[in-house]
C-alpha positions as CSV (number, residue, x, y, z in Angstrom):
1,X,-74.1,-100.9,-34.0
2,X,-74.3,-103.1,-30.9
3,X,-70.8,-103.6,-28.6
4,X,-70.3,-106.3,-26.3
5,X,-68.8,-105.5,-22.6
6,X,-67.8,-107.3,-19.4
7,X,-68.7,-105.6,-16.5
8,X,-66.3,-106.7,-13.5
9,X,-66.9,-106.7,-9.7
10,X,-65.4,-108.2,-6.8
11,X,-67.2,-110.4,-4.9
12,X,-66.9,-111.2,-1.2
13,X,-69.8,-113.4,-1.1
14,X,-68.8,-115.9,-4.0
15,X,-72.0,-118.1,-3.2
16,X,-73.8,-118.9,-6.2
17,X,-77.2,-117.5,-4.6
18,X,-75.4,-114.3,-3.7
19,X,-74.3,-113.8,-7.8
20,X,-77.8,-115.1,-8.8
21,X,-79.6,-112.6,-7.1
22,X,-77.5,-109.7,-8.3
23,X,-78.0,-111.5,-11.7
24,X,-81.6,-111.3,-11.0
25,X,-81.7,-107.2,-10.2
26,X,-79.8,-106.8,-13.0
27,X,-81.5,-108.5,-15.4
28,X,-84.5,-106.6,-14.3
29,X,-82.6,-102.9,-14.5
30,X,-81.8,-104.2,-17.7
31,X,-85.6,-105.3,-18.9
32,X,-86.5,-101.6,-17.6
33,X,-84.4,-100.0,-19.8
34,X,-85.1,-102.2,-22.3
35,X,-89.2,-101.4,-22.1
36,X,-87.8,-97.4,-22.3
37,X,-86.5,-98.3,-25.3
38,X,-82.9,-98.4,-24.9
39,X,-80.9,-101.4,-26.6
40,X,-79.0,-103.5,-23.5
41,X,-79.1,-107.4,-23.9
42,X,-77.9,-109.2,-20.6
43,X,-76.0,-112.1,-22.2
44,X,-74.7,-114.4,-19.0
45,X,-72.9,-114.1,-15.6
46,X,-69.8,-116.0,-14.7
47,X,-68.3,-116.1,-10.9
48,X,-64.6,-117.0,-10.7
49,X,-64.8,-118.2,-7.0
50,X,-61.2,-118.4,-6.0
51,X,-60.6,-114.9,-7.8
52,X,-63.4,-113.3,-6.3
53,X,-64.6,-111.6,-9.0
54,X,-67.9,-111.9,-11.2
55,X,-68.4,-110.8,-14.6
56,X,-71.8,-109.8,-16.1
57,X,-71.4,-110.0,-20.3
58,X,-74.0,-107.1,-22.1
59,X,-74.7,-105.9,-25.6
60,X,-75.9,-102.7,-25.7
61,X,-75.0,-99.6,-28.8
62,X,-73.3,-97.6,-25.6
63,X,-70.6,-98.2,-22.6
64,X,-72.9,-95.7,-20.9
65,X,-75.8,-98.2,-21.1
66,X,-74.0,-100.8,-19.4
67,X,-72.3,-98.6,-16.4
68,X,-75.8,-97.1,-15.8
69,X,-77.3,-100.8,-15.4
70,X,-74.2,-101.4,-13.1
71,X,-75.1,-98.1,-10.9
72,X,-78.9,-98.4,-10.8
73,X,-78.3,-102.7,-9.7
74,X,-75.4,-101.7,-7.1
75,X,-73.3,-104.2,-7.7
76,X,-70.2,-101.9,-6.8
77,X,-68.8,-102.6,-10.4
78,X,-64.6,-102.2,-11.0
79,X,-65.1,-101.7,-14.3
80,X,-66.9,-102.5,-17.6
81,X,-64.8,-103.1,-20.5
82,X,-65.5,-103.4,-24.4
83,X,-65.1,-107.2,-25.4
84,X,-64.8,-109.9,-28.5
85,X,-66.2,-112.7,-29.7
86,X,-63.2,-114.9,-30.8
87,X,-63.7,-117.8,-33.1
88,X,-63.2,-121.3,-30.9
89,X,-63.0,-124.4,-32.8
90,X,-65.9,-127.2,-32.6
91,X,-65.6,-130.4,-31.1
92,X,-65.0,-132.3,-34.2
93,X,-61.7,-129.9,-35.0
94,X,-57.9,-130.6,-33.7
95,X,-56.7,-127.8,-31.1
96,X,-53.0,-127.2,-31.6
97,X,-50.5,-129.1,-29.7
98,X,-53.5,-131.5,-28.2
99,X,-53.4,-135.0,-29.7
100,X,-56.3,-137.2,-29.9
């Protein structure tokens, strides 16, 4: 059974280039492991700017999977955590307490 995880790093260079390019080696780590037949699915990257962090989102069977993508891409990941999907409503649904 696959997991989903956030893997977390701080990033002094919050440049889009600099977090596409450690997208990029990770995404090929990632198709590596993949071709050795392991199970790891790079899923996105998001850079909060003004935090300085980035965030890589996997699916892989094993927290180990993911950490050993982070190591071998040397991002100097913080730390990669188990996360879930949770159900968002569509644009043609009322959020609470918005009105029209």
């Amino acid at each position: 059974m696959s997991q989903d995880y956030f893997v977390e790093c701080y990033c002094s260079d919050r440049s889009e280039a600099a977090v596409s390019e450690r997208t990029a080696r990770i995404a090929s780590i990632t198709e590596e492991l993949t071709a050795d037949g392991r199970f790891i699915v790079l899923l996105g990257s998001v850079l909060v700017a003004s935090d300085e962090v980035c965030f890589w989102r996997f699916r892989s069977a094993s927290i180990a999977e993911i950490e050993e993508v982070a190591r071998r891409s040397g991002i100097g990941f913080d730390r990669v955590t188990p996360s879930i999907d949770v159900a968002h409503p569509t644009s043609n649904q009322k959020m609470p307490g918005r009105t029209p």
